[in-house]
C-alpha positions in Angstrom: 0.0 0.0 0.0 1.1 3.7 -1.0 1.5 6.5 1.4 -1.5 8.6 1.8 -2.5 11.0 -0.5 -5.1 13.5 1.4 -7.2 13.4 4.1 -9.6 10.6 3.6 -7.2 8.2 2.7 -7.9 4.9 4.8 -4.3 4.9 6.4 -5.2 7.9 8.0 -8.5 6.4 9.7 -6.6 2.9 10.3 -3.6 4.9 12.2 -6.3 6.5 14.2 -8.4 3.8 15.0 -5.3 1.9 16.2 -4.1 4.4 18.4 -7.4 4.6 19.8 -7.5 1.1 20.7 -4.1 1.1 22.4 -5.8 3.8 24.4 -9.0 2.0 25.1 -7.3 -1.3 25.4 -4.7 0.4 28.4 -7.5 2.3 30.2 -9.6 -0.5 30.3 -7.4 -2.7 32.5 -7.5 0.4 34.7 -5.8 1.3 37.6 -3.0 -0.8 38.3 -4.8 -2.4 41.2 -4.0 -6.1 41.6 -1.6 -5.9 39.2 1.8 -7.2 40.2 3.9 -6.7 37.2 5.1 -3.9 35.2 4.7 -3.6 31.6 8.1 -4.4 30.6 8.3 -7.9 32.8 4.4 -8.9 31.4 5.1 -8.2 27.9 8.7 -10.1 28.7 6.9 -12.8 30.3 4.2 -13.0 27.5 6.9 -13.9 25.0 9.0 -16.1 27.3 6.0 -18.2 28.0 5.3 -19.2 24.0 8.3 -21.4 24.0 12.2 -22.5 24.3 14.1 -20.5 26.0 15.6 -17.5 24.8 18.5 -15.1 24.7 18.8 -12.0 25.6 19.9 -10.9 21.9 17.2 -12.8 20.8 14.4 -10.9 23.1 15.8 -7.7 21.8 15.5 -8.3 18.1 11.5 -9.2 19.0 11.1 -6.1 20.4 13.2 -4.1 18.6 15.0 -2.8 21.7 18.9 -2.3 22.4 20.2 -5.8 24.1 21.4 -3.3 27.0 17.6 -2.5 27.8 16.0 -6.6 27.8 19.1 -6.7 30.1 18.4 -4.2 32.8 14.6 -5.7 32.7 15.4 -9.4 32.7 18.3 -8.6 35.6 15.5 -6.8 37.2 12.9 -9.9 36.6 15.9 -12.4 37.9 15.7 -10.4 41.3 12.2 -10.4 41.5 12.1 -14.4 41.3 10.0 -14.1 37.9 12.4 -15.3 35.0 15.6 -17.8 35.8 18.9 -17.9 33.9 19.6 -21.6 32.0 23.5 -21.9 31.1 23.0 -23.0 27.6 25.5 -25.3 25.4 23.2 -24.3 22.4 22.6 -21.0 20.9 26.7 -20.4 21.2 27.0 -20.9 24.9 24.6 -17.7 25.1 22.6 -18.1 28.2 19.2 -18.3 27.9 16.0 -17.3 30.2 12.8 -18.6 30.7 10.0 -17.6 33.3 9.9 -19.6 36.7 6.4 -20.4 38.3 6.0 -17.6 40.4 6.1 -16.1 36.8 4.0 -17.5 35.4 1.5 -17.5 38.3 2.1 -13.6 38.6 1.4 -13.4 34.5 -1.7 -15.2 34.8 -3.2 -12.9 37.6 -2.3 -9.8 35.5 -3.9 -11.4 32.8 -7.0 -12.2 34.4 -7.2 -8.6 35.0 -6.3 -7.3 31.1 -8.9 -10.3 29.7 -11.7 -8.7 32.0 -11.1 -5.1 30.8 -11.1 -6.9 26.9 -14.4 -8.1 28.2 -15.9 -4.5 29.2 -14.3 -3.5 26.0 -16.3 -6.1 23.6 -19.1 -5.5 26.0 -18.8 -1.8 25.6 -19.0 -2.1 21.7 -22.3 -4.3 21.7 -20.6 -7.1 19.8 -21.7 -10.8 20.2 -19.7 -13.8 19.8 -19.4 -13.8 16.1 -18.6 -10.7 15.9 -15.8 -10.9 18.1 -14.5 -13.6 16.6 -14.2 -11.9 13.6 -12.3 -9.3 15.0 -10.1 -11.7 16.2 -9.4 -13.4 12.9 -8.6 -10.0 11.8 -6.1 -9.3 13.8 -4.5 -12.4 14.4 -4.2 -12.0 10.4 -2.5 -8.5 10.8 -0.3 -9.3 13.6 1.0 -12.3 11.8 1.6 -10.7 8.5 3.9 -7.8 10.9 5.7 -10.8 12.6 6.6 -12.1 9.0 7.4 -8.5 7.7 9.9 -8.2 10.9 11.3 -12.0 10.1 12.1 -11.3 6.6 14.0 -7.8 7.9 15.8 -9.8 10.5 16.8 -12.3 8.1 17.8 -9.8 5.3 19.2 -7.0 6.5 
């Protein structure tokens, strides 16, 4: 797709309509009551929980972030109890992380608390089950197609 050309060009709605969710999306979890984890460690924990274990290079390249900055929040995370360091023989010796129980257990708590605002959210909009399910495949779809784009730039630089 091209860049916009005026006003009414549908980029310029989509931008807008994703910022707006961000919004809606963070203010619906609201305060951050019962919440034990900041955003850095969930998002952290969120990826670390998908699969193998992973480096610290390796966190930074999926979040596009300096290697010094995962390090200051997994150090941070270590201290805390949530993520534990594995000495690795793969991955070039690299050591690798993964999340420890009480991770997990804190990540599932917080979660509880972001899937109910997702629920006033959906509720809020007047959507039923299908409908939200379609949203759903829609974005899966979109986020999947980014997480390719980002592969492919990775891969090729």
């Amino acid at each position: 797709m091209t860049e916009p050309s005026g006003r009414n060009h549908p980029l310029n709605d989509l931008e807008r309509e994703l910022t707006l969710l961000s919004r809606h999306f963070i203010a619906s979890r609201g305060p951050r009551i019962g919440q034990s984890l900041d955003r850095s460690a969930y998002v952290l924990l969120t990826r670390l929980e998908t699969g193998d274990p992973l480096t610290l290079r390796e966190l930074a390249h999926t979040f596009q972030a300096d290697v010094s900055t995962i390090n200051r929040q997994m150090s941070s995370m270590l201290r805390q109890g949530l993520v534990e360091r594995i000495d690795a023989t793969t991955k070039g010796g690299a050591r690798t992380f993964r999340p420890t129980p009480l991770g997990l257990e804190r990540l599932a708590a917080d979660r509880a608390i972001s899937r109910a605002g997702a629920a006033r959210l959906i509720d809020a909009a007047g959507w039923d089950e299908d409908r939200t399910q379609q949203f759903l495949t829609l974005m899966v779809e979109f986020n999947h197609g980014i997480e390719e784009l980002e592969e492919r730039a990775r891969n090729h630089p």
